[in-house]
C-alpha positions in Angstrom: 223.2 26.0 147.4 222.9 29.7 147.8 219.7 31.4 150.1 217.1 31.9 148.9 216.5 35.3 151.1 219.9 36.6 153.1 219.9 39.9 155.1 223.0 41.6 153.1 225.6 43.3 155.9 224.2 46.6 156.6 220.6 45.5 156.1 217.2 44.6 158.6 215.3 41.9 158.4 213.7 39.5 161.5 215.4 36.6 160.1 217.0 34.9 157.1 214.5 32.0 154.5 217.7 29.8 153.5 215.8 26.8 152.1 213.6 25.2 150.4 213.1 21.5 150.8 211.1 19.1 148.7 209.3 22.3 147.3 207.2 22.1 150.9 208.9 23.2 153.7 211.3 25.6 154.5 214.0 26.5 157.1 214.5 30.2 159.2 217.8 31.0 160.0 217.8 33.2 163.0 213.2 32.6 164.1 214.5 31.5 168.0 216.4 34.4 168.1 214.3 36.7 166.8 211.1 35.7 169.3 213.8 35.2 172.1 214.5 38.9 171.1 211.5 39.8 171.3 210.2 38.0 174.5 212.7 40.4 176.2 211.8 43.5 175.1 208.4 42.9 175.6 209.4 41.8 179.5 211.2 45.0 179.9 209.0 47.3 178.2 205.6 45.8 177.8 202.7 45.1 178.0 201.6 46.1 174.4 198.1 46.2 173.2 198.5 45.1 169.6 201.3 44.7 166.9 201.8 46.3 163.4 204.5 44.7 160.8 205.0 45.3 157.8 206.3 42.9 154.6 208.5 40.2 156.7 207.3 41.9 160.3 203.9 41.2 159.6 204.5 37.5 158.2 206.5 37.6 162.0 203.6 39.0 164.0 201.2 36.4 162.0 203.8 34.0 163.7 203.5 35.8 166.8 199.5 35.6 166.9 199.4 31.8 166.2 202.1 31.2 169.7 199.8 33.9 171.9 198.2 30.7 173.6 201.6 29.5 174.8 203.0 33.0 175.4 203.5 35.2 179.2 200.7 37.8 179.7 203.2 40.5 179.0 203.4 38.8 175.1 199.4 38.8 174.7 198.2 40.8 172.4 194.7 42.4 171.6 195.2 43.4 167.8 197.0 43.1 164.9 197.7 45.5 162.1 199.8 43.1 159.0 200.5 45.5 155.8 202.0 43.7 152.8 201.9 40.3 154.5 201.8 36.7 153.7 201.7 33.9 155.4 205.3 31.9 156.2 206.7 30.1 153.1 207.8 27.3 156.0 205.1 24.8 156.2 205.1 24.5 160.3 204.6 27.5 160.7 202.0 28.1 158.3 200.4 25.2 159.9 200.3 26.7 163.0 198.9 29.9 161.7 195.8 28.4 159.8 195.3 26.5 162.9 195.8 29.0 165.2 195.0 31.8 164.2 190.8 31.5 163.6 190.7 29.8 167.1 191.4 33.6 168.3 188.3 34.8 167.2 186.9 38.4 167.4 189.1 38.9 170.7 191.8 39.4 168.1 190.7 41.8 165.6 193.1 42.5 162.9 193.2 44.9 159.7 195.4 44.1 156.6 196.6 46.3 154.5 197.8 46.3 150.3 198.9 47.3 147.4 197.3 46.0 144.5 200.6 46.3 142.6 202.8 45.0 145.3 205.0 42.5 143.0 207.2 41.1 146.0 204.1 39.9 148.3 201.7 39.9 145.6 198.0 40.7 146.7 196.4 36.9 146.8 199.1 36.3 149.3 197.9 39.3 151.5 194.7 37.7 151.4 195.4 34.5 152.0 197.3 35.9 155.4 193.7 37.8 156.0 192.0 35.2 155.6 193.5 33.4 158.3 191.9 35.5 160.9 188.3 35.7 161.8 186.1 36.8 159.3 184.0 38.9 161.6 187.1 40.7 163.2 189.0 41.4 160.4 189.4 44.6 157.9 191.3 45.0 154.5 192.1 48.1 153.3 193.9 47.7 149.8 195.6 50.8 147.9 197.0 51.0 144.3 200.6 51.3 145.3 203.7 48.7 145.5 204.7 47.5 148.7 204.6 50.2 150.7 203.2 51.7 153.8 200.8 53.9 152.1 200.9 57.3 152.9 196.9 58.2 153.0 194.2 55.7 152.3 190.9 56.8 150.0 189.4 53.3 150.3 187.4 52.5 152.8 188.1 49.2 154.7 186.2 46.8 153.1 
């Protein structure tokens, strides 16, 4: 069958969702190389303090967070900033998030940040991303746009 999600010629994306199998689990085209990617550029121009992504970047950095026991000192992180995330459609790595992730603890603290009338990752998936992370360590911020970075945010994080 056709993808499900395809980066068209010309556009950006970390890497492609091309399947969907038994309704449960799904397959990325192109996640080694991505993280291979970006093992070496971290290497050659890190170390970073924190990470910010945005829609499939932060659904990526959620990725990245759940790995940061496994990864080199110049990959750890200290925060992470996910607007207009969710957590991977792919079952593994969902898995590893939800296991991962709370084991981090207020060491990693983390805001999220949506729109309340973001119809591609719809709000209750940007919370369930949020939620992944420590309760304690975490802020949301939600606005009344789409999915968008917001330009200026009037709410207070929460």
């Amino acid at each position: 069958g056709s993808p499900l999600l395809r980066i068209p010629p010309g556009g950006r994306g970390w890497y492609s969702f091309t399947a969907v199998v038994a309704g449960t689990s799904s397959l990325y085209e192109g996640l080694s190389e991505c993280f291979e990617h970006l093992r070496a550029y971290c290497e050659a121009n890190g170390p970073f303090d924190g990470v910010l992504g945005f829609s499939q970047g932060a659904i990526l950095a959620a990725m990245w967070a759940a790995r940061m026991s496994t990864l080199p000192p110049y990959m750890q992180l200290r925060c992470g900033v996910f607007v207009a995330g969710s957590l991977p459609l792919d079952v593994v790595e969902r898995e590893r998030i939800e296991a991962a992730c709370p084991a981090l603890g207020a060491a990693f603290p983390t805001l999220h940040i949506y729109g309340n009338a973001d119809e591609i990752i719809v709000p209750a998936k940007s919370v369930a991303l949020s939620e992944a992370f420590e309760a304690s360590a975490r802020g949301v911020v939600t606005h009344t746009g789409g999915h968008v970075v917001p330009a200026s945010v009037r709410k207070d994080i929460q």
